[in-house]
C-alpha positions in Angstrom: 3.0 78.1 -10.4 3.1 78.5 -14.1 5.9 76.5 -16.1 7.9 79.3 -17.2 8.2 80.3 -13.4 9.2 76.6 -12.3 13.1 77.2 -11.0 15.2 75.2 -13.3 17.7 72.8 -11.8 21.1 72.2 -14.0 21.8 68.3 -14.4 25.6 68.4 -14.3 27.5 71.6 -15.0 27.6 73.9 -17.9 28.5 77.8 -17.4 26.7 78.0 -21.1 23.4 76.2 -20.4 22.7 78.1 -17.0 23.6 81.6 -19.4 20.5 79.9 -21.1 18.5 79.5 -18.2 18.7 82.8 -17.2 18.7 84.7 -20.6 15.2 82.7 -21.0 13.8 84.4 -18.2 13.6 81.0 -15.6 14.9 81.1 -12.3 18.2 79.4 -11.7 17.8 77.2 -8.8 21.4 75.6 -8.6 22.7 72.9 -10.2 22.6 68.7 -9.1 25.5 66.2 -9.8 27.0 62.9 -8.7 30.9 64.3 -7.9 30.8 67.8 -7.7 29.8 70.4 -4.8 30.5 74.0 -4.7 28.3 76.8 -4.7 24.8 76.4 -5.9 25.2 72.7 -5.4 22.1 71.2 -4.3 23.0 67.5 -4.1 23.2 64.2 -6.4 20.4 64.5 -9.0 18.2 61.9 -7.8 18.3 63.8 -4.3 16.7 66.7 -6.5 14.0 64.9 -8.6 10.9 65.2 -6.1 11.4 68.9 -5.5 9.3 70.7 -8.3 12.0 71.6 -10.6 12.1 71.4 -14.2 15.4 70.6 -15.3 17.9 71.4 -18.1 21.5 68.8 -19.0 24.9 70.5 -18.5 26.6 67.3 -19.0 28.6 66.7 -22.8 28.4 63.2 -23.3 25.7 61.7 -25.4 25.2 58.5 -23.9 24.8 59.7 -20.2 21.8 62.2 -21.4 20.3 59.0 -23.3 20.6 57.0 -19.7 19.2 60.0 -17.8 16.5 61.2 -20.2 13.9 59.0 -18.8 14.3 60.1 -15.6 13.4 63.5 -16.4 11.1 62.9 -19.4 8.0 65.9 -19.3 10.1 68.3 -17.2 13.3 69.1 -20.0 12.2 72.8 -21.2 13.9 73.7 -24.4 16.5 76.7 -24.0 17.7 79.0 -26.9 19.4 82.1 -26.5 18.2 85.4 -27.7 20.8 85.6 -30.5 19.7 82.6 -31.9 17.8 82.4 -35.2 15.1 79.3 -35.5 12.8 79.1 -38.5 9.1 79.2 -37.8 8.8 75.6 -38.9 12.2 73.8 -37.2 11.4 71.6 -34.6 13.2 71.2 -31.3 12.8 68.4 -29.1 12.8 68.6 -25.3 15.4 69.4 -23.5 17.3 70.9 -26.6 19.8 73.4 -26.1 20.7 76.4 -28.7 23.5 78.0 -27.3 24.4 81.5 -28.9 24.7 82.3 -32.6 22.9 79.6 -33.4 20.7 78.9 -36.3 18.4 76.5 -37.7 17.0 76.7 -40.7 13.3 76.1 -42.3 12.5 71.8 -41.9 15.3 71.4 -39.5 14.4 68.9 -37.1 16.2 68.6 -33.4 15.6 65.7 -31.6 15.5 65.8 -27.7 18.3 66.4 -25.1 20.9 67.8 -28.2 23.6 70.2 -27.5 23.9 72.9 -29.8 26.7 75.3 -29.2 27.7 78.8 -29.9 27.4 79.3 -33.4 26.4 76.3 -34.8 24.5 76.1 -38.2 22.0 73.7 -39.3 20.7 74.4 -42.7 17.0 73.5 -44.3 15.2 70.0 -44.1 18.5 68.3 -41.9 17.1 65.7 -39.3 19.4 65.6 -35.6 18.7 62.4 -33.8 18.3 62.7 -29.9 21.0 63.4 -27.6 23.9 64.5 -30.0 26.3 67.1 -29.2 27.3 70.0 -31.6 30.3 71.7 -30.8 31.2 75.7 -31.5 30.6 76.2 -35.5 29.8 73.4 -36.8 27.8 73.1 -39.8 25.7 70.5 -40.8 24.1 71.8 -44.8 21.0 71.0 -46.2 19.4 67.3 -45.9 22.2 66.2 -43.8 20.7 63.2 -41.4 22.5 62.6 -38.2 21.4 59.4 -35.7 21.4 59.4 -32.0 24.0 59.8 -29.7 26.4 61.5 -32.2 29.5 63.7 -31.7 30.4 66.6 -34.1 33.5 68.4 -33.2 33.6 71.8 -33.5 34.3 73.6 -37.6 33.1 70.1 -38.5 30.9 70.6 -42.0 28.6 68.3 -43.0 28.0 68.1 -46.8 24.7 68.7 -47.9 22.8 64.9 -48.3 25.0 63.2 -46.2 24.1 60.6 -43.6 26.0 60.1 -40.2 24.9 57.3 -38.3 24.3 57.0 -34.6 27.1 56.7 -31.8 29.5 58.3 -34.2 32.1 60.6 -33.4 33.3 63.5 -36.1 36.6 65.4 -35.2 37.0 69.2 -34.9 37.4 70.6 -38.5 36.9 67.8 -40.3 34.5 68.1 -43.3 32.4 65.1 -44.0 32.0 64.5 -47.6 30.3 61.2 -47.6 27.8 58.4 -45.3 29.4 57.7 -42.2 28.5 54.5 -40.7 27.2 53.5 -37.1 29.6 53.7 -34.4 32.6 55.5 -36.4 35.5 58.0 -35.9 36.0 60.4 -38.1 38.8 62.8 -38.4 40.5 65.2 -41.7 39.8 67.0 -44.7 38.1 65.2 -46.1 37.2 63.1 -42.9 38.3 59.7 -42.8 37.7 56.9 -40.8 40.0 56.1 -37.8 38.0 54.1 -36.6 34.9 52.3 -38.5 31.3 50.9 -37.0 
């Protein structure tokens, strides 16, 4: 069986990421998770691991696709819609997600297991550590460097040059004009800290 006709098994639950799966042309197989049944429930995701799947996160939360990444390390395809726009020379990492609208521009670099969202915008030469989440429309401009495990709400614009750290969590609309250190919350135009690193 060739990779692109492996079925695809949805880590938690995400309406948007199984569009994805099935607008890429994979079969959907049904979806594992710890607390939820219902149809297309196949059971808790460890029950799922030894049954030839590959397997795509529908869970939000940055930290839990750090923890589970491992476990499915080699087997993460990456999924973009068909109305996204990805430069020639923009890297995704596995497991990545580009939801619709999307667009990454030339040098962009996506680490692994990130959550783009419907429309979001990542202009030239930016950097995305692993496992962040980008919500609806936000835009991150050119040379923007974000670490792992990051939150940015969605309308959030990163200026052009900035640095967020890892673990940091930007609200929706806020417009980051500045570094934002390790472990912060940032809300406002422009965003200031509620809470620093």
């Amino acid at each position: 069986m060739t990779a692109d006709r492996v079925p695809v098994c949805l880590v938690g639950f995400d309406r948007e990421v199984r569009d994805l799966i099935l607008a890429s042309g994979r079969h959907y197989a049904g979806y594992a998770d710890r607390m939820a049944v219902g149809p297309g429930y196949l059971g808790k995701d460890e029950d799922v691991l030894s049954q030839g799947y590959d397997f795509a996160f529908g869970m939000l939360a940055p930290k839990l696709r750090a923890a589970l990444h491992p476990r499915y390390s080699g087997r993460l395809p990456i999924l973009t819609a068909p109305s996204s726009v990805i430069a020639a020379d923009a890297l995704l990492g596995e497991g990545t997600t580009a939801q619709h609208h999307s667009t990454l521009m030339s040098e962009a670099r996506v680490g692994a297991c990130v959550q783009m969202h419907v429309g979001v915008t990542i202009h030239h030469e930016t950097v995305v550590g692993d496992y962040c989440s980008i919500a609806s429309h936000a835009v991150l401009l050119g040379r923007v460097t974000v670490g792992q495990r990051s939150f940015i709400g969605a309308g959030a614009v990163i200026r052009d040059g900035c640095r967020v750290g890892s673990d940091v969590t930007i609200g929706a609309g806020a417009v980051v004009v500045c570094d934002i250190p390790d472990g912060s919350l940032v809300v406002g135009v422009p965003a200031k800290p509620i809470r620093k690193g």
